[in-house]
N, C-alpha and C positions, 0 to 999 in steps of 0.2 A: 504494500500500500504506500501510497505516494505522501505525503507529510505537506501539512495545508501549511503555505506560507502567511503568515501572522505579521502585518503593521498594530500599534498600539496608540494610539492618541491620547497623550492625556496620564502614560504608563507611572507617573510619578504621585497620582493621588488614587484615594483609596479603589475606585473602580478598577483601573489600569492596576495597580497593586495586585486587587482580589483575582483580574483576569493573568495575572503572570504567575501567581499561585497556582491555579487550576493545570495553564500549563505546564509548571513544572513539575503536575504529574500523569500528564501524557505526551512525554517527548518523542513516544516512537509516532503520535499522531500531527503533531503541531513542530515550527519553525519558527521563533522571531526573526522576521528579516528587518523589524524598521520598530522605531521607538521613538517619540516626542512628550514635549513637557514643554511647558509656560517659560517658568523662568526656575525652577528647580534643578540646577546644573549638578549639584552633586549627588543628589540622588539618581538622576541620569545616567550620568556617567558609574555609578556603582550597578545600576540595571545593565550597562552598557557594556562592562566589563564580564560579568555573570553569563549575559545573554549572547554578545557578539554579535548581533546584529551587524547587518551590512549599512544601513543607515541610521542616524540618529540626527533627532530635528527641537532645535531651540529656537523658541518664538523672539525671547527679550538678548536682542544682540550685544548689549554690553558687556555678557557673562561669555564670550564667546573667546576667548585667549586660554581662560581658566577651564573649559569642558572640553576645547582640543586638544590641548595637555594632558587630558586626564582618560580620554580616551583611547580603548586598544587598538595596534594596527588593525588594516584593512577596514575598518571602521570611517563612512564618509560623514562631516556633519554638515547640516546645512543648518542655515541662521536667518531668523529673520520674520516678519509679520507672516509670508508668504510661505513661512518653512514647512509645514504642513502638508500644503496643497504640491507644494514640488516632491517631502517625501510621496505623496501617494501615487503619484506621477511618474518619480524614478523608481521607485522596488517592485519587483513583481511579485506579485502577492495575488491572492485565494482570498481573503479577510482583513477588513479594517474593521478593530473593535475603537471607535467613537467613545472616548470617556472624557472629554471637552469642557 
């Protein structure tokens, strides 16, 4: 079986929480490929490390020196009001769970 690739919106408050919980106890069914948050960088980036994701997306650009430092190779960020709408755009993905 093929493994649903998973965007998160929102991954750093309690919905996105409760939904990476879930995941992480069916990993032979699910994939995080992409992960965002507000302005939450270092909870982010601790998701971002864990999960490995191919993307991660910060909406408040000022924090954005400190969450590329902190995140693992091969990991793309994107920044910005529009960072959102560009991860769902660039990851290919099965599922966007919306937690906004």
């Amino acid at each position: 079986m093929t493994k649903q690739k998973v965007i998160i919106l929102g991954s750093t408050g309690s919905i996105g929480q409760s939904t990476l919980q879930v995941i992480a106890h069916l990993t032979d069914d699910f994939e995080v490929v992409g992960l965002a948050a507000g302005s939450r960088w270092k909870g982010l980036a601790t998701q971002a490390r864990y999960w490995k994701p191919k993307y991660v997306a910060l909406t408040e650009a000022s924090d954005r020196a400190e969450l590329d430092a902190a995140l693992p190779d091969g990991c793309s960020l994107l920044v910005g009001p529009d960072a959102l709408t560009q991860l769902v755009e660039a990851a290919d993905c099965d599922c966007v769970v919306s937690a906004v």
